[in-house]
C-alpha positions in Angstrom: 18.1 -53.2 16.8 16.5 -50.6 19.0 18.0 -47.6 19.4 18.0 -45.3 22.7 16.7 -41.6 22.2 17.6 -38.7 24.4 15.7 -36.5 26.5 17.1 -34.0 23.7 16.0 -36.1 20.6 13.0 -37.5 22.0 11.9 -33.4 21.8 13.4 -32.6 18.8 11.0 -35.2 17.2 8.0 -34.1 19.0 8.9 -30.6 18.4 9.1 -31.8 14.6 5.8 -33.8 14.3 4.0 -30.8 16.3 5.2 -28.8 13.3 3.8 -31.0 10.8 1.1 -31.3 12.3 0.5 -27.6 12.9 1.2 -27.5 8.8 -1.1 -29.8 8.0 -4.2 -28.0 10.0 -3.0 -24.7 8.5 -3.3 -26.2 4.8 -6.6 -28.0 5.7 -8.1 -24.6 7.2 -7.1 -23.0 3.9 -8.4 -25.7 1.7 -11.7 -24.8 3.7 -11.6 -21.2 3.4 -10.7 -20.9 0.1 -13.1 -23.8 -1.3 -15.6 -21.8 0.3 -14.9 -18.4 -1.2 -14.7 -20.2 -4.6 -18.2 -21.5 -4.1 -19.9 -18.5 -3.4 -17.7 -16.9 -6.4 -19.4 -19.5 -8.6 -22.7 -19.3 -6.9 -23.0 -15.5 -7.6 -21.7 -15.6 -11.1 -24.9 -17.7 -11.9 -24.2 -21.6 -11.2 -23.9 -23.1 -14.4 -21.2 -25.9 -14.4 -19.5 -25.9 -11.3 -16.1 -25.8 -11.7 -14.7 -25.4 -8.6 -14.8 -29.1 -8.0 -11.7 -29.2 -9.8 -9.9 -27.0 -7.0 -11.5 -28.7 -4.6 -10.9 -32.8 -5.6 -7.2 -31.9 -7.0 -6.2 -30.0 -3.6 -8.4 -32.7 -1.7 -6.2 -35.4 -3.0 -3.0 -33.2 -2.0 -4.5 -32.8 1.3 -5.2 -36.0 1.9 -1.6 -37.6 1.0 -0.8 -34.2 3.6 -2.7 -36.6 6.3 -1.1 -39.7 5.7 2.2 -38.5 6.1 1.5 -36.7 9.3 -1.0 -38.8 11.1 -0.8 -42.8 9.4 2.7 -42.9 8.2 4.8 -40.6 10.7 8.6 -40.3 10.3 9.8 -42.3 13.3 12.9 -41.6 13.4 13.9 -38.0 11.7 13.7 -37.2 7.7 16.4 -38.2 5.3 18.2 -34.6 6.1 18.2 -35.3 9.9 20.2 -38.6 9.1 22.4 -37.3 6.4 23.4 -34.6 8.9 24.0 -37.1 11.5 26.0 -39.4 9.2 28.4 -35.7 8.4 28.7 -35.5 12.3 30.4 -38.8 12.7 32.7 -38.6 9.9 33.7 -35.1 11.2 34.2 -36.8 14.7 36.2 -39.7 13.8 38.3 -37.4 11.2 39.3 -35.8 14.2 40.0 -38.3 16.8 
C-alpha cells in the first residue's frame, strides 16, 4: 500500500535527510582532523607503538555504521518519533470528533 506525501512532508523529509547528512560529514571531518592531530601527537612523542590506531579503527567502525544509516539504509518514511507523534495526532483528532 503506497502512501501519498505532501508537498509539506515530502520537505520535512528532505529537510531531515539533509540534516543527517550534514551530521554525518561533520563527524567524518572531525574523525579526520582529530586522527590527524593524534598522529603527529604520537609522531613527536617518538613513534614507538602506535596507538592511535585504536582511535582511529574504533571511531572508523562508528563512522562507518554513521554511513550506512545515512547513505545505504535511509529512513524512508520518518524515525520511530515521527510516527509515534503521528499516531498521538489521530487519537487526539478522533477523541474530539
Amino acid at each position: 500500500m503506497s502512501v501519498q506525501m505532501s508537498d509539506d512532508e515530502i520537505r520535512k523529509l528532505a529537510q531531515r535527510r539533509v540534516a543527517a547528512k550534514k551530521g554525518f560529514f561533520s563527524n567524518l571531518a572531525s574523525y579526520i582532523v582529530i586522527n590527524a592531530m593524534l598522529v603527529v601527537i604520537w609522531a613527536l612523542s617518538g613513534g614507538g607503538y602506535p596507538w592511535f590506531l585504536w582511535v582511529a579503527g574504533f571511531w572508523g567502525v562508528g563512522l562507518i555504521f554513521h554511513a550506512l544509516g545515512v547513505f545505504v539504509f535511509p529512513k524512508e518514511g520518518g524515525d520511530w518519533e515521527q510516527a509515534e507523534i503521528r499516531k498521538e495526532m489521530d487519537r487526539i483528532k478522533k477523541s474530539h470528533l
